[in-house]
N, C-alpha and C positions, 0 to 999 in steps of 0.2 A: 369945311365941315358945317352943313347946317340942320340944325335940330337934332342933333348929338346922330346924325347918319351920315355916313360915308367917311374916309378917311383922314385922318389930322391935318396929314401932309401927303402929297403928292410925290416925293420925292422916292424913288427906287421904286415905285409901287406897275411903271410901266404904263401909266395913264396920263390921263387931264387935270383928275380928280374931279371931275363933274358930274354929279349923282342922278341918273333918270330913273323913272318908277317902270316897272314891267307892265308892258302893256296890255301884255299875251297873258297875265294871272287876273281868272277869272272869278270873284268871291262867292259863294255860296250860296243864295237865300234861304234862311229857314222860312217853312209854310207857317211859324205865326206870326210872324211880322209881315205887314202889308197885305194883309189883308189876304182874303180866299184864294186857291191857288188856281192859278189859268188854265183851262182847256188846252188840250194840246190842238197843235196846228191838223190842217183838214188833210188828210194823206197818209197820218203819222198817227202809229197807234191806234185810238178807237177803241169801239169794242172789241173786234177784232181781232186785236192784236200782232197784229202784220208789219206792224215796225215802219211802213213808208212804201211796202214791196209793189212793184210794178208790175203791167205784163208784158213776158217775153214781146222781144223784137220778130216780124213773123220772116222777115227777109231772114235773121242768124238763124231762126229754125230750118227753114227750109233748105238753107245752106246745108245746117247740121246734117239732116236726114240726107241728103245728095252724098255727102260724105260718107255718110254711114253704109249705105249700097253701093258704092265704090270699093270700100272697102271689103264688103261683103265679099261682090266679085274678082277684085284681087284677090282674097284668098279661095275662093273657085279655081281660077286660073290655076292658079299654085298647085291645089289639090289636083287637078286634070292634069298639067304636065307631070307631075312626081307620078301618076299613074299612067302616062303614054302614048294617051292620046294625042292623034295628028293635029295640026295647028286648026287646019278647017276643022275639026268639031269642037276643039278649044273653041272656036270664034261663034261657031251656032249654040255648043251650049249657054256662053256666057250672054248671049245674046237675048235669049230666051230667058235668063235666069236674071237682065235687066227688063225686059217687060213686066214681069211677074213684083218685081223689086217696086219697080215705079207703081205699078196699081196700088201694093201693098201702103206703100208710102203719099200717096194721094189719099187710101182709102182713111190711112191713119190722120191726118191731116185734119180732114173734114170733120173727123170725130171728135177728134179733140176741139176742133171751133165748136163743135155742136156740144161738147163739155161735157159727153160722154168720154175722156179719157183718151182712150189709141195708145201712145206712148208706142212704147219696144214692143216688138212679140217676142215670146218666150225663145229662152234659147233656142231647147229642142224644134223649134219651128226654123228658127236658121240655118241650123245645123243640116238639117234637110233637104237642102240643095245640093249635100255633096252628094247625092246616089246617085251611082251608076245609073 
């Protein structure tokens, strides 16, 4: 035991008995001690208020969107066979319905670097590939 911390004896207690300080407890500062409080680091916060946020990686985006028109066409597919169509215009329509996909996803692309936005289109605009 030193300076009346840690325990008398060591004996049943399953240890050493040798007392270390945590290292990981981190204490507080109040802002009137020491004087004026510091700027936050450059990245973080701000005016702003952004918390540190970065921008998207452009390679996970463009992944994302490739993804996105896959799947689109997967559920084309879907909807064309549940309806009867033979495989050859299964394979012209979805074919068609990737050129169209890709322009769209390029056009959106450029927009958003140009910071006009792009994002998704509306549903109803999706949805709009399934017609006859």
């Amino acid at each position: 035991m030193y300076n009346s911390i840690g325990l008398q004896t060591a004996r049943g207690s399953g240890t050493n008995g040798h007392v270390q300080t945590n290292k990981f407890f981190i204490k507080h500062r109040s802002s009137t001690a020491g004087g004026p409080p510091k700027p936050p680091a450059p990245g973080f916060g701000g005016a702003a208020g952004l918390g540190g946020m970065r921008k998207p990686n452009k390679e996970i985006l463009e992944h994302d969107r490739k993804r996105q028109v896959e799947l689109r066409l997967l559920l084309l597919r879907d909807a064309l066979e549940e309806q009867g169509y033979t495989e050859g215009e299964i394979e012209e329509r979805v074919e068609a319905a990737r050129k169209e996909a890709e322009i769209e996803a390029v056009a959106a692309a450029v927009a958003e670097e140009d910071g006009r936005g792009g994002g998704r289109q509306p549903q109803s605009r999706a949805k709009g590939m399934h017609r006859r």
